[in-house]
RODO-2510 file (C-alpha; in nm, 4 decimals, decimal comma):
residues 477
     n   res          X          Y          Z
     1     x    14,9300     9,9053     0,7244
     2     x    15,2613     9,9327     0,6436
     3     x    15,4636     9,7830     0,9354
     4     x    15,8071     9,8919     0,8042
     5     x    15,7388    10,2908     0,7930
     6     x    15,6095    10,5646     1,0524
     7     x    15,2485    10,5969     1,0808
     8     x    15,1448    10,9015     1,2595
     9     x    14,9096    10,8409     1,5467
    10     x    14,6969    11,0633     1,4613
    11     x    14,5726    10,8387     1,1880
    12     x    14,5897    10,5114     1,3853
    13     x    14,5132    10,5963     1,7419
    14     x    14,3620    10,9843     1,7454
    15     x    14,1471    11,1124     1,5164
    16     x    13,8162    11,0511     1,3235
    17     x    13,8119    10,9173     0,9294
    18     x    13,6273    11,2465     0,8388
    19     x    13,8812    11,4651     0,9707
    20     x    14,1262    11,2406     0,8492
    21     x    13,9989    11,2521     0,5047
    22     x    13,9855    11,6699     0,4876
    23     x    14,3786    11,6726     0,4829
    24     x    14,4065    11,3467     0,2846
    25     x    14,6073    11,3639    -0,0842
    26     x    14,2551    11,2915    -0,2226
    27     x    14,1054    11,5721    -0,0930
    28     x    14,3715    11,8416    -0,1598
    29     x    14,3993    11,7224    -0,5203
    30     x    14,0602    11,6883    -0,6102
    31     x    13,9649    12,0104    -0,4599
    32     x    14,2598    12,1463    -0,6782
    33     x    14,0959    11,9858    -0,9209
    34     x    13,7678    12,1425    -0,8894
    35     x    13,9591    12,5013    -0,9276
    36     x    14,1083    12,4366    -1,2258
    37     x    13,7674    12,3850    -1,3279
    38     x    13,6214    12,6884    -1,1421
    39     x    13,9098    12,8922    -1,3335
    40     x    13,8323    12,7476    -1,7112
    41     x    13,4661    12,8063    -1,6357
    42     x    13,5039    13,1829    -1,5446
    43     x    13,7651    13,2390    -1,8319
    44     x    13,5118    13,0859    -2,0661
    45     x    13,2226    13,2914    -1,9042
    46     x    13,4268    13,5832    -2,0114
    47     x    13,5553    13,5495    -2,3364
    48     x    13,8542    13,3351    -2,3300
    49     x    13,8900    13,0953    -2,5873
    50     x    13,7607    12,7383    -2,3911
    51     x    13,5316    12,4926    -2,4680
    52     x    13,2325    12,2928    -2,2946
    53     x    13,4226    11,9750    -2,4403
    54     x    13,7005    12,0637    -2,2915
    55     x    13,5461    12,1927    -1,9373
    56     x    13,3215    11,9075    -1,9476
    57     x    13,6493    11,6914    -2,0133
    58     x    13,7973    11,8456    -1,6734
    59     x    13,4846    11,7457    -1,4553
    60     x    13,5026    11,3977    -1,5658
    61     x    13,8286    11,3470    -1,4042
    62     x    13,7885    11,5553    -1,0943
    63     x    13,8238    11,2013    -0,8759
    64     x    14,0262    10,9540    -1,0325
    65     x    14,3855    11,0716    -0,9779
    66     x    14,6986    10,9231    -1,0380
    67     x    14,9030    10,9289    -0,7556
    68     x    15,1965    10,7160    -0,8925
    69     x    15,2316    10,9606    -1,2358
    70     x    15,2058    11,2569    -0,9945
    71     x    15,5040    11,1346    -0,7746
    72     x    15,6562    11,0244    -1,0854
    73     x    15,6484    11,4029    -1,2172
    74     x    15,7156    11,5213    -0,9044
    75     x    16,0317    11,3608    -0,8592
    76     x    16,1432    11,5229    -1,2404
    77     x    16,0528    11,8546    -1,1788
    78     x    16,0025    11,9395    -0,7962
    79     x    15,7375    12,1000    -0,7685
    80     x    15,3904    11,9593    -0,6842
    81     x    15,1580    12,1501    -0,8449
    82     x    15,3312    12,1085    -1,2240
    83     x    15,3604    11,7732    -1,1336
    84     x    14,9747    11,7038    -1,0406
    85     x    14,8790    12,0137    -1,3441
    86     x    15,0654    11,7472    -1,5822
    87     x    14,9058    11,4203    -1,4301
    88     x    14,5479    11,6079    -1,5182
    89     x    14,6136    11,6963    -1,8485
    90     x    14,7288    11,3317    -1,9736
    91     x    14,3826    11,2666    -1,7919
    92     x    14,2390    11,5223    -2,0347
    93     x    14,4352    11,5774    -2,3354
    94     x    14,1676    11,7862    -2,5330
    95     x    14,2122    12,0539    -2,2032
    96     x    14,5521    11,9594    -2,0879
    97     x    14,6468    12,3371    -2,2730
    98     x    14,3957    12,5755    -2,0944
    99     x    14,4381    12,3835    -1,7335
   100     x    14,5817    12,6601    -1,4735
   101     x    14,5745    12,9605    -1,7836
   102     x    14,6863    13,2878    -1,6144
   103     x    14,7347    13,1271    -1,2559
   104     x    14,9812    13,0840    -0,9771
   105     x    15,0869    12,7426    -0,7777
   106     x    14,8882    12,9435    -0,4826
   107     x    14,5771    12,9894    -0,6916
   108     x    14,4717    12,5690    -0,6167
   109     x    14,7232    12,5322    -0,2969
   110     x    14,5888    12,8422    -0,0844
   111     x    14,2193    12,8539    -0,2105
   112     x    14,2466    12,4410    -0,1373
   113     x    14,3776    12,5461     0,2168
   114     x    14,1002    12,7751     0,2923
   115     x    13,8361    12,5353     0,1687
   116     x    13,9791    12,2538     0,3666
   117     x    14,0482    12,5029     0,6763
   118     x    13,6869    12,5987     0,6393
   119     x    13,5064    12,2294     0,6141
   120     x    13,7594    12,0818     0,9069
   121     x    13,6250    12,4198     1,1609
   122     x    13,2573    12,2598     1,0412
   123     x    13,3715    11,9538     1,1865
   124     x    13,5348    12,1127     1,5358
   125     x    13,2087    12,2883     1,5506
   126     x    12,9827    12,0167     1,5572
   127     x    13,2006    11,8336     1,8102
   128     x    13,2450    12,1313     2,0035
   129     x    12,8271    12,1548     2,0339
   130     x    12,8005    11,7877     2,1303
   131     x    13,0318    11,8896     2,4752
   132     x    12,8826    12,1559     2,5260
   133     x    12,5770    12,0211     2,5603
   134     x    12,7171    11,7205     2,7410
   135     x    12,8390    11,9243     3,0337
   136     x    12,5278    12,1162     3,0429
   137     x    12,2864    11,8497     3,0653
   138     x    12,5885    11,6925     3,3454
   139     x    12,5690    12,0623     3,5235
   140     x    12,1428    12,0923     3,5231
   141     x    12,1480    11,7221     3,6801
   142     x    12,4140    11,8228     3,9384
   143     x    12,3330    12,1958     4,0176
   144     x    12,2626    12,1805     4,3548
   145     x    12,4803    11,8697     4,5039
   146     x    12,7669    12,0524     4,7005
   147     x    13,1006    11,9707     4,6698
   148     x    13,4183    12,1208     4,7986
   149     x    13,5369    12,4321     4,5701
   150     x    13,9388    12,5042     4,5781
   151     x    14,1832    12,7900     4,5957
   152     x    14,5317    12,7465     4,5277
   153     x    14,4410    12,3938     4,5582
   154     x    14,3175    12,3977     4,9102
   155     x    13,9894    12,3648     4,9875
   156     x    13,7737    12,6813     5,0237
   157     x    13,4453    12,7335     5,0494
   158     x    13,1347    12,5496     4,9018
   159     x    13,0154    12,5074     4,5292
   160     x    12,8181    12,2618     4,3575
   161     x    12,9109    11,9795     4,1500
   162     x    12,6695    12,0961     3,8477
   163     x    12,8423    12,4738     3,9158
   164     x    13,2099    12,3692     3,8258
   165     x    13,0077    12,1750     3,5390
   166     x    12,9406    12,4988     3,4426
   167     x    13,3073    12,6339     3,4444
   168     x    13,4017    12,4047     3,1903
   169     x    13,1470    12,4506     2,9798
   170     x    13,1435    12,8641     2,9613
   171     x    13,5196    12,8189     2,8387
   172     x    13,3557    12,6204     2,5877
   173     x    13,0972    12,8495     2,4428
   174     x    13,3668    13,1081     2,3938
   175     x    13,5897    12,8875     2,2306
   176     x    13,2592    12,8720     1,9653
   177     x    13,2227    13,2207     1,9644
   178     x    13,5671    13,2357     1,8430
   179     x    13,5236    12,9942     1,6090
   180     x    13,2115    13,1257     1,4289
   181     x    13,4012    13,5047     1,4259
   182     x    13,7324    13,3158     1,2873
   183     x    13,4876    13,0833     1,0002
   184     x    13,2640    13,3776     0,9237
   185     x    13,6056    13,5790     0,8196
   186     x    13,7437    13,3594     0,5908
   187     x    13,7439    13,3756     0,2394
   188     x    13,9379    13,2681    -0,0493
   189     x    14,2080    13,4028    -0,2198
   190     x    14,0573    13,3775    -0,5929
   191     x    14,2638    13,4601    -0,8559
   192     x    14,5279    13,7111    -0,7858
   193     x    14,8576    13,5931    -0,9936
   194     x    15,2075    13,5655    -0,8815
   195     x    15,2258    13,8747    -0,6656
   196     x    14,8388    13,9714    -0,6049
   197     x    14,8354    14,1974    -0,8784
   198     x    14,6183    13,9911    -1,1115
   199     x    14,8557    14,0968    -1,3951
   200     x    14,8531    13,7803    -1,5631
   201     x    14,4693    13,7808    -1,5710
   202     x    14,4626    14,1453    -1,6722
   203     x    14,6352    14,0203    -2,0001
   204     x    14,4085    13,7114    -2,0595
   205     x    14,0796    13,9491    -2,0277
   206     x    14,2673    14,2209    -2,2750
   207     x    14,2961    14,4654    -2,0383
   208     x    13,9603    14,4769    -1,8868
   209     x    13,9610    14,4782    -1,5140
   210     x    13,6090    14,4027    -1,4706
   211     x    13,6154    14,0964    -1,6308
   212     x    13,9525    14,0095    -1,3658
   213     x    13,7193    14,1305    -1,1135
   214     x    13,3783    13,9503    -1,2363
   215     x    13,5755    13,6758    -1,2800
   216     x    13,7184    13,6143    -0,9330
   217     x    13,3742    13,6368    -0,8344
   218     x    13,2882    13,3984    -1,0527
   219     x    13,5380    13,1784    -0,9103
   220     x    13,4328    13,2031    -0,5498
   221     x    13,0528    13,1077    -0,5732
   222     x    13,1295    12,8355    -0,8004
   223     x    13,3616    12,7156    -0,4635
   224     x    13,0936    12,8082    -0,2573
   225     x    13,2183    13,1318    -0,0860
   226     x    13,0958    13,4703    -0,1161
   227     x    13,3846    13,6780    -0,1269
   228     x    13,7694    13,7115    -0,1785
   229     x    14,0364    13,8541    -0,0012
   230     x    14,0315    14,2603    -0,0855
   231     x    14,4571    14,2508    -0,1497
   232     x    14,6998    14,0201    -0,1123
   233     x    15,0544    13,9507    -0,2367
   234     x    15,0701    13,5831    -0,3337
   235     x    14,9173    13,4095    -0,0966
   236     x    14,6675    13,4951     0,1191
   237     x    14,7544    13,6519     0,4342
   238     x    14,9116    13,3964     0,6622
   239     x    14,7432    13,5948     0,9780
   240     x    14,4196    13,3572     0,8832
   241     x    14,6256    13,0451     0,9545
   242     x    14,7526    13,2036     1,2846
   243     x    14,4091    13,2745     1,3648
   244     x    14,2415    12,9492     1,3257
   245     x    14,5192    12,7999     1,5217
   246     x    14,4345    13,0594     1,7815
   247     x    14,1015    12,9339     1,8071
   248     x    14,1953    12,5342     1,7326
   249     x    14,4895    12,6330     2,0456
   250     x    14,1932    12,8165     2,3235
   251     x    14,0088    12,4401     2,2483
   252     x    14,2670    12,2909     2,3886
   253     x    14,3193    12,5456     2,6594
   254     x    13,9850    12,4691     2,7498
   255     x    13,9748    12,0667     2,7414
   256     x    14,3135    12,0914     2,9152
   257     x    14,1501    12,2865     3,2101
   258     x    13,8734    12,0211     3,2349
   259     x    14,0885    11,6992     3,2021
   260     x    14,3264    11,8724     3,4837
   261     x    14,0188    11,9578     3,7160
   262     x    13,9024    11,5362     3,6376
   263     x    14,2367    11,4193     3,7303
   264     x    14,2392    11,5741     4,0704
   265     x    13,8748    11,4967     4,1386
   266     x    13,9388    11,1169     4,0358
   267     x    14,2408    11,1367     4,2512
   268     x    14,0239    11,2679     4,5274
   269     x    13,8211    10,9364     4,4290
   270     x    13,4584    11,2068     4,3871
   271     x    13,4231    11,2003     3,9770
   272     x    13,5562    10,9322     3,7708
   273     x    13,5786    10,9621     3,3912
   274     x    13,4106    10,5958     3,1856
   275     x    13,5897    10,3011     3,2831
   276     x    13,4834     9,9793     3,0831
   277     x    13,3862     9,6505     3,2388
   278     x    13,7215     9,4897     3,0495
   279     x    13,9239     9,7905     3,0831
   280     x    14,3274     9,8081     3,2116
   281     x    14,3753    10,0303     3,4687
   282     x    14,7724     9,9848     3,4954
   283     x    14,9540     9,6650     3,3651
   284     x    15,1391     9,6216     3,6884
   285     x    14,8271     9,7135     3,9074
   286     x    14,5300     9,5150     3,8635
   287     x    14,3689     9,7414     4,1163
   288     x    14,4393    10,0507     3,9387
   289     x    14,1428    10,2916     3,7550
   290     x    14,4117    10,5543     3,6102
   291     x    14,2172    10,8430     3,4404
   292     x    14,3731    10,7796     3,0374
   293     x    14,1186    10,9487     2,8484
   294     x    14,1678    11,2943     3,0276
   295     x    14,5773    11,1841     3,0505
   296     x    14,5377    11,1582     2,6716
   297     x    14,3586    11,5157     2,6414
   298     x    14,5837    11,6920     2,8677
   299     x    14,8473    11,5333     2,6165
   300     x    14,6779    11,6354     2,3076
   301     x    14,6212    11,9821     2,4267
   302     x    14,9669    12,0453     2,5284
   303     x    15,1137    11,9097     2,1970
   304     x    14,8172    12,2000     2,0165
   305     x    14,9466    12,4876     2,2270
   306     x    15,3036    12,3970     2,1534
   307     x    15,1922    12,4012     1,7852
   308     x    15,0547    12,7184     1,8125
   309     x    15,4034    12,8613     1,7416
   310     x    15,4042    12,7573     1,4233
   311     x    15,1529    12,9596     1,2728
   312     x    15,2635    13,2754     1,4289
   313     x    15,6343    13,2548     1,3153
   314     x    15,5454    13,1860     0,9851
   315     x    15,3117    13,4852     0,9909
   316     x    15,5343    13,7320     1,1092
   317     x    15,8397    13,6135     0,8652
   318     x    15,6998    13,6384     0,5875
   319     x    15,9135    13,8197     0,2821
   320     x    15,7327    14,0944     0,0848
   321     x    15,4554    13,9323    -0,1989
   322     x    15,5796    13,5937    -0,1152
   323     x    15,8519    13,3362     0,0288
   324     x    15,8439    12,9380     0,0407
   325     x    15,9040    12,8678     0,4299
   326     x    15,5851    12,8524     0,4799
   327     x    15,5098    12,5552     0,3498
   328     x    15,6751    12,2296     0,4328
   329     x    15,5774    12,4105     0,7819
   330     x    15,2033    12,4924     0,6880
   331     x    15,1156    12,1882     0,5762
   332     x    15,2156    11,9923     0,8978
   333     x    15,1410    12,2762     1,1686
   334     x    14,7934    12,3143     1,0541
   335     x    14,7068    11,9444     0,9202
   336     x    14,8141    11,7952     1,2992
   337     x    14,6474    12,0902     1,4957
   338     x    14,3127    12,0070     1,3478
   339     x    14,3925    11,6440     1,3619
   340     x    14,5014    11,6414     1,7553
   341     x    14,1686    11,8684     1,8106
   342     x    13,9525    11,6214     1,6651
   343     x    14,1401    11,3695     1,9148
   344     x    14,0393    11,6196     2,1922
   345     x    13,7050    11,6417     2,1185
   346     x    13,6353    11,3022     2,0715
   347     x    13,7811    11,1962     2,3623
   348     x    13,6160    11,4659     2,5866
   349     x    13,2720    11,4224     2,4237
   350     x    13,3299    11,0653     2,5073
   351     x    13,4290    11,1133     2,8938
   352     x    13,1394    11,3553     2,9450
   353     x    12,8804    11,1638     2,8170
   354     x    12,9092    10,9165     3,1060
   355     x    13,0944    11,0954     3,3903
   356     x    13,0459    10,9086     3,7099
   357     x    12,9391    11,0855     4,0453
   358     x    13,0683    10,9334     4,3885
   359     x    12,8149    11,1384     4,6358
   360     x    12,8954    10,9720     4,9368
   361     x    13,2597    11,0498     4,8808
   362     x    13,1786    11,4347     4,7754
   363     x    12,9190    11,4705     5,1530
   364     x    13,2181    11,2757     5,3442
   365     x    13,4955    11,5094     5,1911
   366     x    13,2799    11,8588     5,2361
   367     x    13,1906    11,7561     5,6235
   368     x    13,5513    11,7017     5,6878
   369     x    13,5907    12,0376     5,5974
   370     x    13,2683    12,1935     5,7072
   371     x    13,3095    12,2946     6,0611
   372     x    13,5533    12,5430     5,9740
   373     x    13,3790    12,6760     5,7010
   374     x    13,0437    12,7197     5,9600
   375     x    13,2561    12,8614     6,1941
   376     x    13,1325    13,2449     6,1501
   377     x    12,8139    13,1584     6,1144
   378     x    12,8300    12,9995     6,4415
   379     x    13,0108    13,2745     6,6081
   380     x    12,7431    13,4951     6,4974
   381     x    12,5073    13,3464     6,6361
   382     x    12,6844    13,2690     6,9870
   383     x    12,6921    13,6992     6,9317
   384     x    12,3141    13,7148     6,8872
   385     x    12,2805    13,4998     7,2393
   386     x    12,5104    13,7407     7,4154
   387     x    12,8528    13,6428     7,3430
   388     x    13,1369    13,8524     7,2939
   389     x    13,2298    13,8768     6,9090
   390     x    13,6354    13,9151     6,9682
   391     x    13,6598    13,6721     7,2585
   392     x    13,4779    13,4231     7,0153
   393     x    13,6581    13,4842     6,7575
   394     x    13,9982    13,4914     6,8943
   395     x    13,8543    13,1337     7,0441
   396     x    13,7392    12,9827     6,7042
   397     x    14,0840    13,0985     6,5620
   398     x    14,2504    12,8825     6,8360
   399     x    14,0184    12,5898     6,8138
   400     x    14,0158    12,5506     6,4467
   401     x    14,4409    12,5739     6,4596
   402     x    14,3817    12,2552     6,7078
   403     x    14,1292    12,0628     6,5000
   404     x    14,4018    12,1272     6,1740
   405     x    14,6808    11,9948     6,3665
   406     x    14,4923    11,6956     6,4865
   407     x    14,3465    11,5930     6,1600
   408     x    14,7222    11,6769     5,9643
   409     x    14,9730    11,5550     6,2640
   410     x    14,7768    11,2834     6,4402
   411     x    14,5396    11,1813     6,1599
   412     x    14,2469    11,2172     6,3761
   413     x    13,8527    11,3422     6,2628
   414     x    13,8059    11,7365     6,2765
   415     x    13,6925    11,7805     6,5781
   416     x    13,5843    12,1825     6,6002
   417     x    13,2382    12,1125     6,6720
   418     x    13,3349    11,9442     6,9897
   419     x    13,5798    12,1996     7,0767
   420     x    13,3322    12,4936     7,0792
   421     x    12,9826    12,3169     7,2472
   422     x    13,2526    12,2049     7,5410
   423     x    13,3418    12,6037     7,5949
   424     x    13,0832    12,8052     7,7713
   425     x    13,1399    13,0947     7,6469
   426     x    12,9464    13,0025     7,3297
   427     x    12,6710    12,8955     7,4940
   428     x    12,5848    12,6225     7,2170
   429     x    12,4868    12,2795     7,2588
   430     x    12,5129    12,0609     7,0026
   431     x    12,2098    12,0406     6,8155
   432     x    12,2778    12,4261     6,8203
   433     x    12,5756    12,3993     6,6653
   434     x    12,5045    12,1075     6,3932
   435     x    12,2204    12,3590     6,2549
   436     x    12,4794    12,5389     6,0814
   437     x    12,6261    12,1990     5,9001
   438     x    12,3954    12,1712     5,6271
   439     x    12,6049    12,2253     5,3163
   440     x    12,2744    12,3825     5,1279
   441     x    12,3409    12,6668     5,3361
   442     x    12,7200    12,7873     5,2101
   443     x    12,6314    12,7175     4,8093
   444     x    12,5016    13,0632     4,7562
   445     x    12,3296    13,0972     4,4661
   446     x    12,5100    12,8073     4,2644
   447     x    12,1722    12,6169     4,1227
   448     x    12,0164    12,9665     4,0380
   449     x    12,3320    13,0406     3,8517
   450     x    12,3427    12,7100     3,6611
   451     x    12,0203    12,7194     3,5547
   452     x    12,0598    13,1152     3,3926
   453     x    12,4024    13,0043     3,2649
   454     x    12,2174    12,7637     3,0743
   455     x    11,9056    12,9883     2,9408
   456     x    12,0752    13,3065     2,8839
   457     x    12,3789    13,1197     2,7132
   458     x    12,3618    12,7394     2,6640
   459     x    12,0361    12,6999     2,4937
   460     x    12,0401    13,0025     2,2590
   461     x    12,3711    12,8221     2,1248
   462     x    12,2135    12,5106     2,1067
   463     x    11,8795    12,6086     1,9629
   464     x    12,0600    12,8166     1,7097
   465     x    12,2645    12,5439     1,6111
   466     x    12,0354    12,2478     1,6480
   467     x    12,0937    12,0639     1,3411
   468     x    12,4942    12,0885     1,3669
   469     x    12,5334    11,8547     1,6514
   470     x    12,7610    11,5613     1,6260
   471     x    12,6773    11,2201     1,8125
   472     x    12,8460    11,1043     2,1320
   473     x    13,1670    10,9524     1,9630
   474     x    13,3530    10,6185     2,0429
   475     x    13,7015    10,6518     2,0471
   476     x    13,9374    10,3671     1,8991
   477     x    14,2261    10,3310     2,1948
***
């Protein structure tokens, strides 16, 4: 490492070496590479004047790129693609004359984008199943343990542990479905010439438009995809990037929601996320057990929904058949938002597959709050043994505004119970009243619900997509 110059975190702290290596100079070249080849093969296949020596030359020097000569061109004439087309020819001088015949600088640097685009969502899928199953395994273990559920951040009624499992999760499988609609719609742009008019390659194949046609074609299953895009000007539509950032950006919305939800609960001291046996909680606070990994999502996420700009500017501003602001913006916007995703999902595949459970700290918190939440069902049934509903209730609404300003003002216990079994009017002892404290009873139908969350969505997903799974990562800081 080079001590003296920026290195992006992504690449030291963040993200995984496969990720890392889809948007590495090695990878974008070589795949260019690879479509210079694709594009002499299909121009032989249909009549132009190549050679096997010559195509064969091409494939021997798919890898071994010189970076230095590139830069060196690079710096002469500007532009990247001449520079890198002139590097490969000195590599093969017997083809250095047919490399990029009849093509554009977007023929290799958009086609390269979509391949890229389209190996780095494999990746984001795979990571994507591993949490999802995480949290649904977490959810089936912890269906029916009830915890307090929250409105506006106050506490509400009941739900269950393995139910706001659940929550997270759902937002998951959406993201996927979003992801395999996005994946499934891309395609490359083949061979459509400087303004998408395939011109240039209308000339080549004297005038025959099948061949141009045939030969895109050609082009495309030799890159592995099965289509192009119908029309384009230049490039291919920017819309795709803005869509895969759309679905790269409703990731993060999602891991941002379930960090958030982990740093109240570990604040709350009922879920913790992993904390190692050598681990730092705070440098000036020995005692401290500060929730980093989901800090670091929440961070992660934010800087992907901020980036989701980028895409959709450059979408919408696009000139006519073509204009170059795309891309000193492209190639970071996109590169970072798939890099800072892979950092999400690592991290949150690594926090849920060990997510500690403090159940004596969940029962303490929801009887705190119980007796209020009991409270009709005991005035109902101080109704059934003769009680007058509006006197009770106008009683219970008194009591409970006692029992809140003791436990807020004075700091005391809740004391409702006590309040009602000492009125009369109720006609409740205690052991009457207690009856209607068992948290089972205000869960409603949240283990039922987990487990057909799970069947009717969950394990089709996961079934279907079995052998796409990535492990339980390890994350580097």
């Amino acid at each position: 490492m080079d001590n003296k110059k920026y290195e992006s975190p992504f690449s030291s702290r963040y993200s995984s070496d496969e990720m890392q290596y889809l948007f590495s100079p090695q990878m974008k070249f070589s795949t260019f590479r690879r479509l210079w080849v694709a594009l002499a093969k299909a121009e032989k296949k249909y009549g132009v004047n190549i050679t096997d020596e010559q195509i064969e030359e091409l494939e021997a020097h798919i890898e071994d790129i010189d970076f230095d000569r590139a830069a060196e061109y690079e710096y002469q004439l500007r532009h990247d693609v001449m520079a890198h087309i002139k590097t490969y020819g000195e590599s093969c001088p017997k083809a250095a004359g047919i490399i990029h015949l009849g093509a554009t600088s977007c023929y290799v640097g958009d086609n390269t984008d979509i391949i890229i685009m389209k190996k780095a969502l494999e990746i984001v899928k795979s990571k994507l199943l591993r949490v999802i199953y995480n949290l649904s395994e977490f959810a089936k273990q912890y269906k029916d343990l009830p915890a307090l559920a929250y409105t506006h951040a106050q506490p509400a009624q009941l739900t269950t542990v393995g139910k706001r499992a659940s929550l997270w999760c759902y937002d998951l499988t959406l993201d996927l479905c979003d992801l395999d609609y996005v994946a499934d719609s891309l395609c490359l742009l083949g061979s459509k010439g400087t303004t998408g008019t395939q011109a240039s390659f209308l000339e080549i194949f004297d005038g025959d438009g099948e061949k141009c046609r045939k030969a895109e074609e050609y082009i495309a299953s030799l890159m592995g995809f099965d289509r192009c895009v119908p029309v384009s000007g230049q490039t291919y539509t920017r819309k795709f990037d803005s869509r895969v950032m759309n679905v790269l950006c409703g990731i993060a919305q999602s891991a941002y929601k379930f960090s958030n939800d982990m740093r109240l609960l570990q604040s709350f001291k009922e879920m913790e996320e992993p904390f190692e046996k050598n681990q730092v909680g705070s440098s000036a606070m020995p005692y401290k057990r500060n929730p980093m990994r989901c800090e670091r999502i929440s961070a992660l996420a934010k800087y992907v929904i901020a980036d989701s700009v980028n895409p959709a500017m450059t979408a919408g501003t696009q000139w006519f058949e073509r204009t170059l602001d795309d891309s000193a913006n492209k190639r970071i916007s996109m590169a970072e938002a798939f890099l800072a995703v892979d950092g999400i999902l690592n991290i949150y595949t690594n926090v849920t597959s060990a997510l500690v459970v403090y159940p004596k700290i969940i029962e303490r918190r929801v009887m705190a709050e119980l007796p209020f939440m009991a409270s009709e069902n005991i005035m109902m049934d101080a109704v059934k043994r003769g009680g007058n509903r509006q006197v009770l209730h106008e009683k219970i609404r008194s009591y409970a505004m006692m029992a809140g300003k003791r436990v807020k003002e004075e700091g005391l216990d809740n004391n409702l119970i006590e309040l009602i079994c000492a009125d009369a009017d109720f006609a409740l002892d205690e052991n009457d009243v207690r009856a209607h404290l068992d948290p089972h009873v205000y869960i409603g139908r949240c283990p039922e619900q987990v487990d057909e969350f799970i069947r009717d969505v969950v394990d089709p997903i996961l079934e279907s997509n079995k052998n796409l799974m990535a492990e339980n990562s390890e994350i580097k800081v």
